[in-house]
C-alpha positions in Angstrom: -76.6 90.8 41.3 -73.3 91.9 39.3 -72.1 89.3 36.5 -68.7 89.7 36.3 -68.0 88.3 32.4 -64.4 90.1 31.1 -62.0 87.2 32.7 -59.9 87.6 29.7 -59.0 91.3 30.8 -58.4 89.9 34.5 -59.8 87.3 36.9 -61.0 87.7 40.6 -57.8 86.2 42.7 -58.4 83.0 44.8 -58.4 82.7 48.3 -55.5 80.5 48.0 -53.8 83.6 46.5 -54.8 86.2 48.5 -53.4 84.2 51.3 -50.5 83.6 49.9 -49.7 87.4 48.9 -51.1 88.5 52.5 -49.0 86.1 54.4 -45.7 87.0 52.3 -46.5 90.7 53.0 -46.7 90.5 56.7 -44.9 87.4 57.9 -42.5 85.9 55.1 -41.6 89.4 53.9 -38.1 89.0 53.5 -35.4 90.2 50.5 -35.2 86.8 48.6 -31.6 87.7 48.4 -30.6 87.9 52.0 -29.0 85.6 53.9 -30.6 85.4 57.0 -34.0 83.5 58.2 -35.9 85.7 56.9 -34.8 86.6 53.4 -34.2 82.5 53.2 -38.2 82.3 54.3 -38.6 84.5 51.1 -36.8 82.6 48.5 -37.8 79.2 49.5 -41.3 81.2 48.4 -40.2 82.0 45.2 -38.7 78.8 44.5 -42.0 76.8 45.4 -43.5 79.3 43.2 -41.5 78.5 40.5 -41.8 74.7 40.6 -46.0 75.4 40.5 -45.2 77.3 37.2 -42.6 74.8 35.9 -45.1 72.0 36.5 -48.4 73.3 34.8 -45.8 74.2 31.6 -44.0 70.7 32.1 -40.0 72.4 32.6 -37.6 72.4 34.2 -38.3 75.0 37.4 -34.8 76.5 36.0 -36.2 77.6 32.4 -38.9 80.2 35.0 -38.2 83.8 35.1 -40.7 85.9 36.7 -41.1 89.3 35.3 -43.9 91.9 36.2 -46.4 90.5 33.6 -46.8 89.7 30.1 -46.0 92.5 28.8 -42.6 92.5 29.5 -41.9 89.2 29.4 -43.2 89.0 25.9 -40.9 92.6 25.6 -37.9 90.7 26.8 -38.3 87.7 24.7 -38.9 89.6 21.7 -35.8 92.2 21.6 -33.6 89.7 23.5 -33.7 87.6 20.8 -33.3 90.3 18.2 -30.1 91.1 20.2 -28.6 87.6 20.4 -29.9 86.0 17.0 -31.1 89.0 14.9 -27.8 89.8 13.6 -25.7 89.6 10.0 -28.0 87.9 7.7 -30.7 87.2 10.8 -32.9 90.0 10.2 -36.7 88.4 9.6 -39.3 88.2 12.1 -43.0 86.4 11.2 -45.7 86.2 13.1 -49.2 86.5 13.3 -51.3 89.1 12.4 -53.5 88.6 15.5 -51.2 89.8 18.4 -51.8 90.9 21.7 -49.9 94.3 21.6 -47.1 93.6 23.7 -46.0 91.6 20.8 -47.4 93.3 18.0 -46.3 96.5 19.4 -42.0 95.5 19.9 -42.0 93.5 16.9 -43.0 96.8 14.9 -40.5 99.1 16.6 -38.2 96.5 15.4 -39.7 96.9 11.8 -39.4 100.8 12.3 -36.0 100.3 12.7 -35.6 99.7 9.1 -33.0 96.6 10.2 -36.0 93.9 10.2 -38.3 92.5 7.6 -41.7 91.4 9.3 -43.8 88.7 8.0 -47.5 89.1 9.2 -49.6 85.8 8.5 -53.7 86.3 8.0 -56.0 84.3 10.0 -58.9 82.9 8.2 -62.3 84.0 8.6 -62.2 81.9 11.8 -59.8 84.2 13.2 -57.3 80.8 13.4 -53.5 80.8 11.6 -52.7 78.2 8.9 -49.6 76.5 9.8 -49.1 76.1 6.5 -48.9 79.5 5.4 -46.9 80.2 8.4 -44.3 78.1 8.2 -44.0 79.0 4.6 -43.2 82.3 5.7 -39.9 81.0 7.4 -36.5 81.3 5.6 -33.0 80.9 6.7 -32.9 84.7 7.3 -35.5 84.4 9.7 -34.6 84.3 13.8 -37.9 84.7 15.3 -41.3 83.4 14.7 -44.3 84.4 17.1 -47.7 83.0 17.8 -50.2 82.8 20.4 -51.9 79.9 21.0 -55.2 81.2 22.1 -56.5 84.8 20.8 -57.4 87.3 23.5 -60.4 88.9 21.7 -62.1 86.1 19.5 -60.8 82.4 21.4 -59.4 81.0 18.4 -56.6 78.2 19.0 -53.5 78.4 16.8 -51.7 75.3 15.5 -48.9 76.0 17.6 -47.3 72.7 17.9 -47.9 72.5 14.3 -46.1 75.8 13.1 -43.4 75.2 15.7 -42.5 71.6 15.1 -42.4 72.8 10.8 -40.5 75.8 11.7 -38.0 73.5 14.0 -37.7 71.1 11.7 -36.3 72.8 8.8 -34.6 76.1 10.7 -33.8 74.7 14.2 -31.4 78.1 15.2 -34.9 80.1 14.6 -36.6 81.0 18.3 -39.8 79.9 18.5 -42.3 82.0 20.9 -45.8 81.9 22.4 -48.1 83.8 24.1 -49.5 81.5 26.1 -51.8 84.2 28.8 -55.2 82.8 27.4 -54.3 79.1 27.2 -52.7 78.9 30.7 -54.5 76.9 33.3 -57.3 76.7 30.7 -55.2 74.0 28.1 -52.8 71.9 29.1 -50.2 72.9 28.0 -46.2 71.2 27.6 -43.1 73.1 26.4 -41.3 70.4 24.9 -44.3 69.1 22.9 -44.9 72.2 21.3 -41.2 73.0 20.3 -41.2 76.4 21.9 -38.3 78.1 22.8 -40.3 80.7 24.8 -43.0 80.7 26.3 -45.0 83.7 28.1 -47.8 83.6 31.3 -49.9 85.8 33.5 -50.8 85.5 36.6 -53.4 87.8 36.7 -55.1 85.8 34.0 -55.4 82.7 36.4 -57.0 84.0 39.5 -53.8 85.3 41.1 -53.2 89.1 41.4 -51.8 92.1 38.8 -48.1 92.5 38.4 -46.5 89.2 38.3 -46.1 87.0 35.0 -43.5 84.3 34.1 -41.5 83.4 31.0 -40.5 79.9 29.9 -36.9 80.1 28.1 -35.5 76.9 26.9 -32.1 76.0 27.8 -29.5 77.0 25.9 -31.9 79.8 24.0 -29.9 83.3 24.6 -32.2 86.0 25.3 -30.4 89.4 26.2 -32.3 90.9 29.4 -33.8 94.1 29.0 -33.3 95.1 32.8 -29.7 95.2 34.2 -28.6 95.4 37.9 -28.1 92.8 40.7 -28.3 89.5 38.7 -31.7 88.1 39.8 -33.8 85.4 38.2 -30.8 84.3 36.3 -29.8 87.4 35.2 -32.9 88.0 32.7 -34.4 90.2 34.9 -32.8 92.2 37.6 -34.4 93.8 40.8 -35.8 92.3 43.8 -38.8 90.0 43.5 -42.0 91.0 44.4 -42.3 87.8 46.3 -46.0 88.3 47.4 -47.3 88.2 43.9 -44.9 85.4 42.8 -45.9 83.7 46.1 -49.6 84.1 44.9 -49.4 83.2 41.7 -47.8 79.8 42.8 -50.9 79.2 44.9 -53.4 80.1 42.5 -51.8 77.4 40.2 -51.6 74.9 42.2 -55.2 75.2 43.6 -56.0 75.2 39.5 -53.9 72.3 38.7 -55.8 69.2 39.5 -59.3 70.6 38.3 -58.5 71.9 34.9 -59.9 69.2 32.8 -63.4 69.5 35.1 -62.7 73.7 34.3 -62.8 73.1 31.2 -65.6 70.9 30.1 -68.1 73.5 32.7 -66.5 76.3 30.5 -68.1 74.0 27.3 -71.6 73.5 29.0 -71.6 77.7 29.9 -69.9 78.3 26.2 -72.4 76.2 24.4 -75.8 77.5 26.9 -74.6 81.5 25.9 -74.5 79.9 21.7 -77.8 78.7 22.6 -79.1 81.9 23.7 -77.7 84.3 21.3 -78.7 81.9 18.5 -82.4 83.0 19.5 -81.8 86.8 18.4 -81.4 87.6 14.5 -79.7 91.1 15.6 -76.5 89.1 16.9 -73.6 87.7 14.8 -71.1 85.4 16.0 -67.5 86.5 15.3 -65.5 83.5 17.3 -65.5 80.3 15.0 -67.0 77.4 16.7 -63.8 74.9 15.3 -60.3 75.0 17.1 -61.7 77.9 20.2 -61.5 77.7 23.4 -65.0 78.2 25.0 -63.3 80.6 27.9 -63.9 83.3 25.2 -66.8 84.0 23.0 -66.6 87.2 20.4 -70.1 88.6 19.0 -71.4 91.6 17.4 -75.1 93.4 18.4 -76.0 94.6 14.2 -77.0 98.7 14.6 -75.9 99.0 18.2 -71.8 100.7 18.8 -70.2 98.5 21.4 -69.6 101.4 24.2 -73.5 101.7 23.9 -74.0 98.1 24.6 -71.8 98.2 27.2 -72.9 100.5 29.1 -76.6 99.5 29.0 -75.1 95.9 30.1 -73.3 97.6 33.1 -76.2 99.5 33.8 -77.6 95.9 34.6 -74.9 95.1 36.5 -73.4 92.8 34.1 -69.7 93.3 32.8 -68.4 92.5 29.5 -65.9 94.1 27.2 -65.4 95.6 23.7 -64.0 93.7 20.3 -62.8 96.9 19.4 -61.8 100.9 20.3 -65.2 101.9 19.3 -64.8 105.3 21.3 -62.2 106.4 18.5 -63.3 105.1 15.7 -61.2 102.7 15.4 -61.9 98.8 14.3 -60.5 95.6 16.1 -57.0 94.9 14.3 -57.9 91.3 15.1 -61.5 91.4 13.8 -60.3 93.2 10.5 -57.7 90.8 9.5 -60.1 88.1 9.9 -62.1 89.9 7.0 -65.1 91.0 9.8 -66.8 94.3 8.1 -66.9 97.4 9.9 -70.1 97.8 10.9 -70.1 94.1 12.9 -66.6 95.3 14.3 -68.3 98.3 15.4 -70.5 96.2 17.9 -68.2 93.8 18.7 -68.4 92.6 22.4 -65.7 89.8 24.4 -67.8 88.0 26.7 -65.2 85.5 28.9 -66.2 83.6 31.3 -64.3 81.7 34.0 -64.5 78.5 36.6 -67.1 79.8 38.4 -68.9 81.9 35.6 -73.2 80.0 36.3 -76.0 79.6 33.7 -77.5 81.9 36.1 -75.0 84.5 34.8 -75.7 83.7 31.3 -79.7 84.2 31.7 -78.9 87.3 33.0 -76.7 88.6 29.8 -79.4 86.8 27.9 -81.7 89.3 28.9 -80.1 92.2 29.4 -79.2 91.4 25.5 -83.2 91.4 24.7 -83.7 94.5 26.6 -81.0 96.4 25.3 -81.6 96.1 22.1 -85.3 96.5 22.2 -84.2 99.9 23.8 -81.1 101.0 22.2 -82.4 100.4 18.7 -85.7 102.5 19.7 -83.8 105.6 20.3 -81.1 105.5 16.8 
């Protein structure tokens, strides 16, 4: 039996969306743009997809741009805004310290720039951002501020609504972002009620398929496109839709929608059964914090045994799980450091994140392969 446990790194599609990215690749596989049947059959596609997208974020469908992921969506929103707002006296940027990279990454080619000061707020030991600290951080030069609600390598929730709703309140010109790719489908989630002017999806996150992701932009925000040609999606991002992704990732939502709540409490019985398991083995530390997480990811370090060690004894088992940190180079977890983690624990870090479907079945089976691996692994230091 394989156990499939790294949902944070991508999900198995749905039927619903393999349908709908087969069926818009052999029947409905028109240019959205065109004006016949066809390329009509196409866009009507797109446009349901978008309305699936606008509805789990509570939007207007108009405020959806589909891009090819996260990465660039969180690469548009980020120098876009640096272009429209970042200008004269505009020049500060703060946001977390706990980024995925494809905001950490263009915020600090920005810094490199020597034209922007960057603000980097700590999490606490919990690996969760004070909204207190952050929105102290906020001046009137500042025209961006960036955090993710959920963290990709620990599960930590972020007061979003809190920081954004400060940060609104006292600077309302300054964009507001989000990196939303862990919380989608898995909290609800509503763009007005968390002040964001921008926020960023996956669909490969959600059970749809790789290359397709979406960006919320409020009306009236002005966010430059990075990619320039015929004018589609608005204008924020040129080139023809890939309309069997966008078609799939519609699907996949929509067959999420109504059972997220149900999703989410199994993901607290599976989340709570692994905590009960681990809590049985004095070699293993917990790294996620137990308040404000989200129980789709759980981060914890085997004491004495490297994580790419782990790993592979686990996948020798047949069971698949992920790494805290680039153990292979030597180098520690950004996220894990700044939460004040030492070395050695970051070292042995593993992500394990689970999914709808993930069974306590599964769970025994990591459970296990835990005992035996370290029983073996810490034979043969």
């Amino acid at each position: 039996m394989n156990v499939y446990l790294d949902n944070a790194a991508t999900t198995k599609p749905c039927e619903p969306a393999v349908t709908a990215v087969f069926q818009n690749m052999v029947e409905d596989f028109g240019n959205p743009s065109s004006l016949h049947k066809v390329g009509l059959n196409a866009e009507n596609n797109v446009t349901d997809a978008r309305k699936a997208i606008a509805a789990a974020l509570v939007c207007d469908p108009k405020c959806i741009t589909f891009t090819s992921g996260a990465t660039e969506a969180n690469n548009t929103i980020i120098f876009g805004a640096a272009r429209n707002y970042g200008r004269r006296n505009k020049k500060k940027i703060v946001v977390s310290a706990v980024e995925h990279p494809s905001v950490s990454e263009p915020i600090k080619m920005l810094e490199q720039t020597g034209e922007y000061t960057v603000v980097r707020i700590m999490p606490d030991r919990n690996g969760e951002i004070s909204a207190e600290d952050f929105a102290a951080a906020v001046d009137e030069n500042t025209f961006l501020v960036s955090c993710m609600m959920v963290n990709n390598e620990t599960g930590a929730i972020n007061p979003v609504k809190k920081i954004f709703s400060a940060v609104k309140k006292n600077y309302p010109d300054c964009v507001t972002h989000c990196d939303a790719v862990q919380a989608f489908m898995k909290l609800p989630i509503k763009s007005a009620d968390i002040y964001a002017d921008a926020i960023v999806v996956s669909g490969h996150k959600v059970h749809a398929v790789k290359g397709v992701g979406a960006m919320y932009i409020k009306k009236g925000v002005r966010i430059a496109p990075l990619v320039y040609g015929g004018g589609q999606e608005n204008g924020l991002r040129s080139g023809t839709e890939p309309v069997p992704l966008i078609a799939g990732f519609g699907a996949a939502v929509r067959a999420l929608m109504s059972t997220m709540k149900t999703a989410y409490n199994n993901a607290e019985t599976i989340n709570n059964y692994l905590l009960k398991g681990l809590s049985k083995f004095d070699f293993v530390k917990i790294n996620s914090g137990m308040d404000n997480h989200c129980p789709y990811i759980l981060n914890f370090s085997v004491e004495g045994i490297r994580s790419e060690i782990m790993l592979h004894y686990l996948e020798s088992r047949g069971i698949y799980v992920s790494s805290g940190s680039a153990c292979s180079k030597g180098v520690h977890s950004s996220v894990l450091t700044a939460m004040g983690v030492p070395g050695r624990l970051a070292d042995s870090a593993i992500r394990v994140s689970i999914c709808r479907t993930t069974t306590v079945g599964e769970i025994d089976a990591l459970i296990n392969a835990l005992r035996d691996g370290y029983a073996s692994l810490a034979k043969t230091k």
